[in-house]
MIZA-558458 format. One line per field, with one value per atom (N, C-alpha, C): residue in three letters; chain; atom name; x, y, z. Coordinates in Angstrom, 1 decimal. Example, Ala and Ser with C-alpha at 12.3 -4.5 7.8 and 13.67 -1.06 7.14 Angstrom:
res: (ALA; ALA; ALA; SER; SER; SER) $
chain: (A; A; A; A; A; A) $
atom: (N; CA; C; N; CA; C) $
X: (13.2; 12.3; 13.2; 12.8; 13.7; 12.9) $
Y: (-5.7; -4.5; -3.3; -2.2; -1.1; 0.0) $
Z: (7.8; 7.8; 7.8; 7.1; 7.1; 7.9) $
//
This chain:
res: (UNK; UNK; UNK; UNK; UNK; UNK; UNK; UNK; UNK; UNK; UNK; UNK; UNK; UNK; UNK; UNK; UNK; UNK; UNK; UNK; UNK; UNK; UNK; UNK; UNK; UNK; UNK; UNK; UNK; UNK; UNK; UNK; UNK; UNK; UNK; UNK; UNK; UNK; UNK; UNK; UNK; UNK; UNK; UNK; UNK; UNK; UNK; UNK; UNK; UNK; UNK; UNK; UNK; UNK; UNK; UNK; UNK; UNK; UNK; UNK; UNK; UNK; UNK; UNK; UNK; UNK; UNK; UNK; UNK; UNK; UNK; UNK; UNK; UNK; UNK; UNK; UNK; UNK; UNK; UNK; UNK; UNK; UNK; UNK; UNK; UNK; UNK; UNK; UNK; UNK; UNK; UNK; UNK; UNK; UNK; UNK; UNK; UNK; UNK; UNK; UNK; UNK; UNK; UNK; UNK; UNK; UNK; UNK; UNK; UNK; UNK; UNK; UNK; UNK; UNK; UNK; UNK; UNK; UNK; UNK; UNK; UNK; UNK; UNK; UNK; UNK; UNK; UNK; UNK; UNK; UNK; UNK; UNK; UNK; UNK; UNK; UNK; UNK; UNK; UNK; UNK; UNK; UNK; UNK; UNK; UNK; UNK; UNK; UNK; UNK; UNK; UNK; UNK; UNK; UNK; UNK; UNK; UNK; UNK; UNK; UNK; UNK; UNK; UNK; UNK; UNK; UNK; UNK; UNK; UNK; UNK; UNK; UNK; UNK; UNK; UNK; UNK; UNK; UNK; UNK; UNK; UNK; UNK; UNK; UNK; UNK; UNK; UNK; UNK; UNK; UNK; UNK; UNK; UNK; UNK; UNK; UNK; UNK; UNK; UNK; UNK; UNK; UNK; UNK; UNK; UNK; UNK; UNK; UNK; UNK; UNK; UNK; UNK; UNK; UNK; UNK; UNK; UNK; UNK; UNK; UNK; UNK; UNK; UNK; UNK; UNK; UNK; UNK; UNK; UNK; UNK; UNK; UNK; UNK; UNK; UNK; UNK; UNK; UNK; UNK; UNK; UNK; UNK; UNK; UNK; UNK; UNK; UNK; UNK; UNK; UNK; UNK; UNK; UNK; UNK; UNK; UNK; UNK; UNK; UNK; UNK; UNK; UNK; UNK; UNK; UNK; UNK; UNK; UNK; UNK; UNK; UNK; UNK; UNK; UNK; UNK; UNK; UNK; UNK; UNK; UNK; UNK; UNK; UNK; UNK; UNK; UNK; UNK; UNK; UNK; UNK; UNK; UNK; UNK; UNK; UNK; UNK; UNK; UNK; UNK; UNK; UNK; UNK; UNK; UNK; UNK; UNK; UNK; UNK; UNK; UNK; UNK; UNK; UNK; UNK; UNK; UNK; UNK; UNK; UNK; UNK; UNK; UNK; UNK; UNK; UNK; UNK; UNK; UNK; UNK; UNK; UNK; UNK; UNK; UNK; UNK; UNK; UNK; UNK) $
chain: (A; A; A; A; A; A; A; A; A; A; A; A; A; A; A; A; A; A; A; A; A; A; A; A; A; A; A; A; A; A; A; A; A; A; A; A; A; A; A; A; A; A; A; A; A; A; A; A; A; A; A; A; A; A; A; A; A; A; A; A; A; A; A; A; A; A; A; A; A; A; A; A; A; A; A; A; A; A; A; A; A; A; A; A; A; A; A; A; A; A; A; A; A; A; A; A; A; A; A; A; A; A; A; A; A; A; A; A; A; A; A; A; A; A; A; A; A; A; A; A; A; A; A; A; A; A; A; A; A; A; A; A; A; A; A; A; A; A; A; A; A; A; A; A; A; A; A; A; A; A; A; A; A; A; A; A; A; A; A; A; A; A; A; A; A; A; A; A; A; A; A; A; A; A; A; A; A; A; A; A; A; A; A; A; A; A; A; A; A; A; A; A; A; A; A; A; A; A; A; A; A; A; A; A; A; A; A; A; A; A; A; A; A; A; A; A; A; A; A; A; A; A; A; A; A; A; A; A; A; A; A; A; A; A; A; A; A; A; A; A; A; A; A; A; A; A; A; A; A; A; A; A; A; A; A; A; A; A; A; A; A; A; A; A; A; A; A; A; A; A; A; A; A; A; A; A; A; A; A; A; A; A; A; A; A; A; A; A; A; A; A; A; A; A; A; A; A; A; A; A; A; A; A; A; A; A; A; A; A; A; A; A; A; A; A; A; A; A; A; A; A; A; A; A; A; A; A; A; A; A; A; A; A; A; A; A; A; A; A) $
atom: (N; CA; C; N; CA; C; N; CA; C; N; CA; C; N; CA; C; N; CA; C; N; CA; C; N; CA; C; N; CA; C; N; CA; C; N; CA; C; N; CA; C; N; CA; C; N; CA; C; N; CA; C; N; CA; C; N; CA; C; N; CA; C; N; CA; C; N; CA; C; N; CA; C; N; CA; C; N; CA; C; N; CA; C; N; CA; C; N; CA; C; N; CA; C; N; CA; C; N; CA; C; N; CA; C; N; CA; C; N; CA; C; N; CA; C; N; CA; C; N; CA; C; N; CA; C; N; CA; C; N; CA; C; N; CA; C; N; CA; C; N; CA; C; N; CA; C; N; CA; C; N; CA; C; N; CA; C; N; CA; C; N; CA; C; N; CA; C; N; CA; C; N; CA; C; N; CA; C; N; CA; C; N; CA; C; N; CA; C; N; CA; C; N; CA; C; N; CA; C; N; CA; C; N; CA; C; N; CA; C; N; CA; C; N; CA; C; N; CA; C; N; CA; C; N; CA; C; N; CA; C; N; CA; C; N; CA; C; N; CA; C; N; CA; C; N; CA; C; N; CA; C; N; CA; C; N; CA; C; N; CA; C; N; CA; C; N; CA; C; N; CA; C; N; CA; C; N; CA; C; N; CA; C; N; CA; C; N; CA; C; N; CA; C; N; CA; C; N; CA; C; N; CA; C; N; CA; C; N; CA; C; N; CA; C; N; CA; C; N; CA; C; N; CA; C; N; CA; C; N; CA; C; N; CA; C; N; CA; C; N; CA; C; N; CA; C; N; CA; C; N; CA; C; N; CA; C; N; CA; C; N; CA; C; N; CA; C; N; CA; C; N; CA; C; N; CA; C; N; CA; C; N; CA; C; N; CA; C; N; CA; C; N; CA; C) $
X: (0.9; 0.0; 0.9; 0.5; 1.6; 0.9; 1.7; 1.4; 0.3; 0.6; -0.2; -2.0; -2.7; -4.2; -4.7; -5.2; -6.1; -7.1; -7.9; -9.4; -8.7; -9.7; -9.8; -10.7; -12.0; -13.1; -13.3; -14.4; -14.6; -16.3; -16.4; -18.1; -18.4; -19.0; -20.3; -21.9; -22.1; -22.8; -23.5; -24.6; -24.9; -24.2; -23.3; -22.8; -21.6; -20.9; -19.6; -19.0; -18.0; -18.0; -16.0; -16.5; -14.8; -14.2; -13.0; -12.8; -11.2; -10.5; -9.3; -8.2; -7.3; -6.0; -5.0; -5.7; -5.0; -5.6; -4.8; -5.5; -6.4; -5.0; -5.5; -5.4; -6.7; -7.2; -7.3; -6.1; -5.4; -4.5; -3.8; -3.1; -3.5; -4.3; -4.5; -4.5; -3.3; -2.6; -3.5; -3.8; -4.1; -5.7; -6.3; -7.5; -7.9; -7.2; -7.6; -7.7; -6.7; -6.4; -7.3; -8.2; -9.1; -10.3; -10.6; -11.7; -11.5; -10.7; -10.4; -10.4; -10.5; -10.3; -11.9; -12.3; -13.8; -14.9; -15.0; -15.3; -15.1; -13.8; -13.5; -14.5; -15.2; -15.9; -17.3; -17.3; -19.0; -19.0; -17.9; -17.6; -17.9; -17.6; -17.5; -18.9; -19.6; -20.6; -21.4; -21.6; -22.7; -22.3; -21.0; -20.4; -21.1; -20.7; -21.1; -22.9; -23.8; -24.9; -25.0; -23.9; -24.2; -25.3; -25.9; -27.2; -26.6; -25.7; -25.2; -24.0; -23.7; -21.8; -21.8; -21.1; -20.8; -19.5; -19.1; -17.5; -17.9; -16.7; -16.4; -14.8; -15.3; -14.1; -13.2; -13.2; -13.2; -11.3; -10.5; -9.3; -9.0; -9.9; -9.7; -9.7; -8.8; -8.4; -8.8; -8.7; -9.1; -9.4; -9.9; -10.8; -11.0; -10.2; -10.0; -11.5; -11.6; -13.1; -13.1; -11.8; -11.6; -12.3; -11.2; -12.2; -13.6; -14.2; -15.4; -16.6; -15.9; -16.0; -16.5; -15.4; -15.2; -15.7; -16.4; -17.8; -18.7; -19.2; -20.6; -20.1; -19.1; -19.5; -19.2; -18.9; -19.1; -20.7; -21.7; -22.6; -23.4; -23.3; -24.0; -23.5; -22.3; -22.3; -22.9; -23.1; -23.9; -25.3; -25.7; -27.3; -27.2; -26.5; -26.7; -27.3; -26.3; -26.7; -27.9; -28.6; -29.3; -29.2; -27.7; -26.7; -27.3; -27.7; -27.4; -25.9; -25.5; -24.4; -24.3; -24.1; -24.0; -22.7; -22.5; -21.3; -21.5; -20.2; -20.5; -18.8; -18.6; -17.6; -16.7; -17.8; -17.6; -16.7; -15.6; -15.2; -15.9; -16.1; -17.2; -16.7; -15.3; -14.8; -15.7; -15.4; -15.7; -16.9; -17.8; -19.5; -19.9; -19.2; -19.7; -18.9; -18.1; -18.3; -19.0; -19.8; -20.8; -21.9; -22.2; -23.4; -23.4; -22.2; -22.0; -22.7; -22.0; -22.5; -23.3; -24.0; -25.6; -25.5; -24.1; -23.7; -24.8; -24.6; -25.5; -26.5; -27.4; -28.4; -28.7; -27.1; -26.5; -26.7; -25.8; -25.4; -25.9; -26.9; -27.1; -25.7; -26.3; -25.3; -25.7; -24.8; -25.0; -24.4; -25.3; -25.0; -23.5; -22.5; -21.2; -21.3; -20.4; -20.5; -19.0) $
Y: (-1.2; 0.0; 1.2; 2.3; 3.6; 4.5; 5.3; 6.4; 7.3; 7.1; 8.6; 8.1; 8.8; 9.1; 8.8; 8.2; 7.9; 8.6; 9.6; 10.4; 11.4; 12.3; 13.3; 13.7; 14.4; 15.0; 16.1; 16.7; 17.9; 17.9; 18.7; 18.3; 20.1; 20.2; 21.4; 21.3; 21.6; 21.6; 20.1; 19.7; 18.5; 17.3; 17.8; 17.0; 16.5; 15.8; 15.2; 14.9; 15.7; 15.5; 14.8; 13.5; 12.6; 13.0; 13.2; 13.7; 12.4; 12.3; 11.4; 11.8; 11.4; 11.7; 11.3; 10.1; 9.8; 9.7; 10.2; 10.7; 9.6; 8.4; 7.0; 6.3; 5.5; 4.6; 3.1; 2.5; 1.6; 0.3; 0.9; 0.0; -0.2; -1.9; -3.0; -2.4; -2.3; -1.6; -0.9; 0.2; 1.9; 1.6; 1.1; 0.8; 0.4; -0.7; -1.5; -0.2; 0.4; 1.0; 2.0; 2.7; 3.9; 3.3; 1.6; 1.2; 1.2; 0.9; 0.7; 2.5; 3.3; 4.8; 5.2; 4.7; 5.0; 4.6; 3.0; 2.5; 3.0; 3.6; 4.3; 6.0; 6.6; 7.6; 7.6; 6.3; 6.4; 6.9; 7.1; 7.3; 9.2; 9.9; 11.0; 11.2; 10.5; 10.9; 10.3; 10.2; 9.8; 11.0; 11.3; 12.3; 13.6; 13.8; 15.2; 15.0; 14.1; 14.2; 14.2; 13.6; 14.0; 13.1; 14.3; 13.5; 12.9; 13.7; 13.2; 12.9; 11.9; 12.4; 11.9; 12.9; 12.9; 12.4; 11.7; 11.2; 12.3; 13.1; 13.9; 13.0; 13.2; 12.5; 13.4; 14.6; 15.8; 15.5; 15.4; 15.1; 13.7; 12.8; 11.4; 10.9; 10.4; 10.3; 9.0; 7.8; 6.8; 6.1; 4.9; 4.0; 2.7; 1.8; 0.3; -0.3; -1.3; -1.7; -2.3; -2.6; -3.5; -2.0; -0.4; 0.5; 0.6; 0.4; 0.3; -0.5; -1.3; -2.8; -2.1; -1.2; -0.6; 0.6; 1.2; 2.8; 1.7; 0.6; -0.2; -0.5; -1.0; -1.9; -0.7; 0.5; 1.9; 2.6; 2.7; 2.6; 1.9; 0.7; -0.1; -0.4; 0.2; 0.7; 2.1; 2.9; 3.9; 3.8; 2.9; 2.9; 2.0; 1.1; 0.0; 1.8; 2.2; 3.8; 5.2; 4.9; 5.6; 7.2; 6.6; 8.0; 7.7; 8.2; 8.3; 9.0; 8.0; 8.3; 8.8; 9.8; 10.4; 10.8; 10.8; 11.2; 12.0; 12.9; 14.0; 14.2; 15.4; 15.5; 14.5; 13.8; 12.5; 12.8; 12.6; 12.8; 11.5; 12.1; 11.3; 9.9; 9.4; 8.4; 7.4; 8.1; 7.4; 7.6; 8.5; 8.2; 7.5; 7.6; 6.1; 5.0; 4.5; 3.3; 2.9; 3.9; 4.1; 3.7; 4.1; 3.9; 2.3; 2.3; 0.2; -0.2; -0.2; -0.8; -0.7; -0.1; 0.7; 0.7; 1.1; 2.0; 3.5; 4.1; 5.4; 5.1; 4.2; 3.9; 3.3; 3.0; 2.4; 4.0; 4.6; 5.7; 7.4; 7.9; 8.9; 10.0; 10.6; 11.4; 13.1; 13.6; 14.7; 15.5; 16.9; 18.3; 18.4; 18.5; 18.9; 20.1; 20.3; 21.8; 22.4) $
Z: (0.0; 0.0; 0.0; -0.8; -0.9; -0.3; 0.0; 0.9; 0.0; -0.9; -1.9; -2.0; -2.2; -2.0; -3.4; -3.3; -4.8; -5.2; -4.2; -3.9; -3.1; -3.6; -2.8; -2.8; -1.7; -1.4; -0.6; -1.0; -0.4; -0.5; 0.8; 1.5; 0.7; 0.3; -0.1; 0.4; 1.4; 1.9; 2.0; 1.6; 2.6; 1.1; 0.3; -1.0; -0.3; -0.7; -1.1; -2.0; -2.8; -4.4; -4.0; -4.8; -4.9; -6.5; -6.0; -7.3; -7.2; -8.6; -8.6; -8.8; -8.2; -8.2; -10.0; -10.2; -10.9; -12.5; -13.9; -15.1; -15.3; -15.5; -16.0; -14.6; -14.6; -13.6; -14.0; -14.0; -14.6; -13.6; -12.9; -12.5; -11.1; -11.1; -10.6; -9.0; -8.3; -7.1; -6.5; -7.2; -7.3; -7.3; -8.1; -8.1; -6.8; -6.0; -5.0; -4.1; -4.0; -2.8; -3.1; -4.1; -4.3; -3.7; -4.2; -3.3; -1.8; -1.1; 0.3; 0.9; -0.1; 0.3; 0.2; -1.1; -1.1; -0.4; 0.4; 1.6; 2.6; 2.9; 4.1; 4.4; 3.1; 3.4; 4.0; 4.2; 5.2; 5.9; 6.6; 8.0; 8.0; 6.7; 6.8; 6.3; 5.4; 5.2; 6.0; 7.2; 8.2; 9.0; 9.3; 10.3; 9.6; 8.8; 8.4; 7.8; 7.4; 7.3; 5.6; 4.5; 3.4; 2.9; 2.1; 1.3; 0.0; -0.6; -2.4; -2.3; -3.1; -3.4; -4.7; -5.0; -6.6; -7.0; -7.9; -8.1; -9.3; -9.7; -10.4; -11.5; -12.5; -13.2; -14.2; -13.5; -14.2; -14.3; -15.2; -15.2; -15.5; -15.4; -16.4; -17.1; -17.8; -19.6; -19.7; -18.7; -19.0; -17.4; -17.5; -16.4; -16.8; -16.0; -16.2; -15.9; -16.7; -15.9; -14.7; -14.0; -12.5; -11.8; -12.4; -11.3; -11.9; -12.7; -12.8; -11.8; -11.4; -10.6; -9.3; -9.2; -7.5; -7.3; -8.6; -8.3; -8.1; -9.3; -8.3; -7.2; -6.4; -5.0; -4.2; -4.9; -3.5; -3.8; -4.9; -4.9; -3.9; -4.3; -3.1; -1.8; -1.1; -0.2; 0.5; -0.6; -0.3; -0.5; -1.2; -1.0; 0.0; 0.9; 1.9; 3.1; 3.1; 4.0; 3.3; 2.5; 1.7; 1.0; 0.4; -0.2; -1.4; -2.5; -3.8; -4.3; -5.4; -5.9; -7.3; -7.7; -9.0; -9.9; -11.1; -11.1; -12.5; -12.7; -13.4; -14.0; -14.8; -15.5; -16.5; -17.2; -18.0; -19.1; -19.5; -21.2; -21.8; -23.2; -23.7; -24.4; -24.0; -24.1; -23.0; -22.0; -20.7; -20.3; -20.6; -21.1; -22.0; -23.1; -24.0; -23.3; -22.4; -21.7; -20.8; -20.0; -19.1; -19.8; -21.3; -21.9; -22.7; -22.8; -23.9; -22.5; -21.2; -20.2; -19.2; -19.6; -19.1; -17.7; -17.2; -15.8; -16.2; -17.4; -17.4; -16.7; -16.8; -16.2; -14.2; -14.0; -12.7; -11.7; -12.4; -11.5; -12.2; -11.5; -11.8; -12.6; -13.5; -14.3; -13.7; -13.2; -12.8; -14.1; -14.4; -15.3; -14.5; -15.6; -15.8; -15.1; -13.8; -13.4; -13.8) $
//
């Protein structure tokens, strides 16, 4: 496990928008450890009372489908706690992979802010 952060978040009022560290979301490692980071925010979203959290993909060129793997099973850790999860700032590479595999339909698409 490496010291460096895969996610980063920031609470706007009752939101939590995850944003990524890394362009390409690729290596195996890095993926694991984004899930084990993204699991670990329940804790802040029960603490702070968030209603939404948005993964923001605003700076990613590409997305392995293992992390694909690991937005559904943080999804359904967040509906296990009755968070809706949305996500937003799609490049349209990575919206048309969302759309082949009817994740558009999984995970709410938020308006690109």
């Amino acid at each position: 496990m490496s010291d460096m952060q895969r996610i980063r978040n920031q609470i706007q009022g009752d939101k939590l928008i995850v944003g990524f560290e890394d362009r390409k979301i690729i290596v195996p490692e890095a993926i694991d450890e984004m899930g084990r980071e993204m699991a670990s925010l329940t804790d802040v979203i029960e603490k702070h009372s968030i209603k939404t959290v948005s993964l923001d993909f605003q700076g990613v060129d590409f997305c392995a489908s293992s992390a694909l793997r690991q937005l559904i099973v943080f999804k359904k850790q967040l509906g296990d706690i009755g968070v809706p999860l949305l996500v937003r700032n799609l490049r349209p590479e990575i919206r048309e992979v969302f759309r082949i595999t009817r994740l558009d339909q999984t995970f709410g698409m938020e308006d690109e802010v």
